[in-house]
N, C-alpha and C positions, 0 to 999 in steps of 0.2 A: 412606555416601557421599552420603544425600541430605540438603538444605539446607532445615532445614526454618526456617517463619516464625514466631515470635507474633503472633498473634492477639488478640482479647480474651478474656478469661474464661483455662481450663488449657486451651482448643483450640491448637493448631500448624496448617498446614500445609504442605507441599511444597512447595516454591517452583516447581519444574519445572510440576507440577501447576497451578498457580495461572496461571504465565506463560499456559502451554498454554489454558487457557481463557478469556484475555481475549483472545488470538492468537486461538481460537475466533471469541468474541463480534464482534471488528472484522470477520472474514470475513463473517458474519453481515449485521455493518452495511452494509459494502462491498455483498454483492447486495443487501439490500433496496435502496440508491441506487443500483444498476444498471437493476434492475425497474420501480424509479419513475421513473428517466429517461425509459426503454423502454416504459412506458404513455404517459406525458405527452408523448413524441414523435408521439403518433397509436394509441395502443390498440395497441400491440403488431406494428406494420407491421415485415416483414421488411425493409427499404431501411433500416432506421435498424442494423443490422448490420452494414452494408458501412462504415460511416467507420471510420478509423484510431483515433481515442480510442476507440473502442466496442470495438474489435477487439483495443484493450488492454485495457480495460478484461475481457472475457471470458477475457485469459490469465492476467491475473493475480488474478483477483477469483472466476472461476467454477469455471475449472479445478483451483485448489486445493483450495475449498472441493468442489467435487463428489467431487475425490480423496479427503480427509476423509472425505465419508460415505461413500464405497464402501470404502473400505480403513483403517477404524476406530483398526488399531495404526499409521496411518502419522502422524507429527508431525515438526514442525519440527525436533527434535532426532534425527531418525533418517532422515532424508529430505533428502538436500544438493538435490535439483534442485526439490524444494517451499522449500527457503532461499533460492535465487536466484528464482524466481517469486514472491517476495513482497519480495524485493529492490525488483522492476521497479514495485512499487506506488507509490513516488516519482513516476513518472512520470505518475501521474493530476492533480498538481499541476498541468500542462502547460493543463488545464482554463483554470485561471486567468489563464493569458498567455497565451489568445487573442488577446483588442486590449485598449488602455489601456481602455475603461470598464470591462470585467471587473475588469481590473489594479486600476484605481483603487477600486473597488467592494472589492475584497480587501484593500484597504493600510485603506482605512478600516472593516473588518471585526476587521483586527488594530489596531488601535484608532491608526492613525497620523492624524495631521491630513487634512482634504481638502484635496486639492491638484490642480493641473492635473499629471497625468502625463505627462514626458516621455517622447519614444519611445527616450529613449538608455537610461534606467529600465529599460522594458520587455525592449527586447535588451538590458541587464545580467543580469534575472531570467532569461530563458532559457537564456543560457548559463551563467550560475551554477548552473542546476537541471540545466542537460546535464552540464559539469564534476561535480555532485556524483552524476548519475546514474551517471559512469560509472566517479569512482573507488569508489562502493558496490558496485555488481555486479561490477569488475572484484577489488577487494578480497573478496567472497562465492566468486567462481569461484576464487580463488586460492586462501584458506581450504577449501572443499571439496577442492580438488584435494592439496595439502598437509598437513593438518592430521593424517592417519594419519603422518606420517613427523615431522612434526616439531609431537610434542603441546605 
C-alpha cells in the first residue's frame, strides 16, 4: 500500500515519508521567520505578541510544530485538526497586503514590471486571498469531517 519513489542509484523511497519531512523542514522554516521577526522587533519584547499576524502566525507556525515534537507519531496524515492548522498558513500571505509599497515590493519580487499600485489591485488581492482562504479550510474541515464515510 505504500507508494514508493525512485530515486537515484537502486535507492526508493516512501513518498509519505518524504512528503512528511519537507512538511517537516517548512515548519522549521516558518519558526526560524517567526523568531527572526521576534528578535528584529526589539530583542524579544513581549508587546510584539499581542498583534494579530503574530498571533497567527504562533497558531499556525508554533503550535504545530511544538505538537510535532512533543508527540513524535502525530503527522499530517493521522492528525485532521494539525490539516486545518496548516491549512490557515495561507494566511500569512496577508503580510504582504498590508499597503501598496509592500504590495508593490511583492509583484516586483515575483518578477512583475514596476508599476504604480493601484489600490483597486490591492483590495483585489485581499479578497482574492480571503475567498481562497476560506474555500481551503472550509474544503479541509469538510474532508476531515467526511472522508471516514465517504473514502
Amino acid at each position: 500500500d505504500n507508494l514508493n519513489l525512485p530515486l537515484w542509484g537502486d535507492g526508493s523511497v516512501d513518498a509519505l515519508v518524504l512528503i512528511n519531512t519537507v512538511l517537516q523542514g517548512f515548519n522549521e522554516i516558518f519558526a526560524f521567520d517567526f523568531f527572526l521577526r521576534w528578535y528584529a522587533s526589539g530583542n524579544f519584547k513581549l508587546g510584539y505578541l499581542t498583534k494579530p499576524i503574530v498571533i497567527l502566525d504562533v497558531v499556525v507556525v508554533l503550535i504545530p510544530l511544538s505538537l510535532q515534537r512533543l508527540f513524535p507519531f502525530l503527522t499530517v496524515w493521522n492528525s485532521p485538526g494539525l490539516q486545518n492548522l496548516l491549512l490557515l498558513r495561507i494566511l500569512r500571505l496577508r503580510r504582504v497586503l498590508t499597503d501598496s509599497n509592500t504590495f508593490s515590493r511583492f509583484e516586483m519580487a515575483l518578477g512583475l514590471p514596476p508599476a504604480a499600485v493601484r489600490p483597486f489591485q490591492l483590495q483585489l488581492a485581499r479578497v482574492l486571498l480571503s475567498i481562497f482562504t476560506l474555500l481551503s479550510v472550509s474544503a479541509g474541515l469538510i474532508y476531515t469531517t467526511e472522508h471516514v464515510q465517504n473514502p
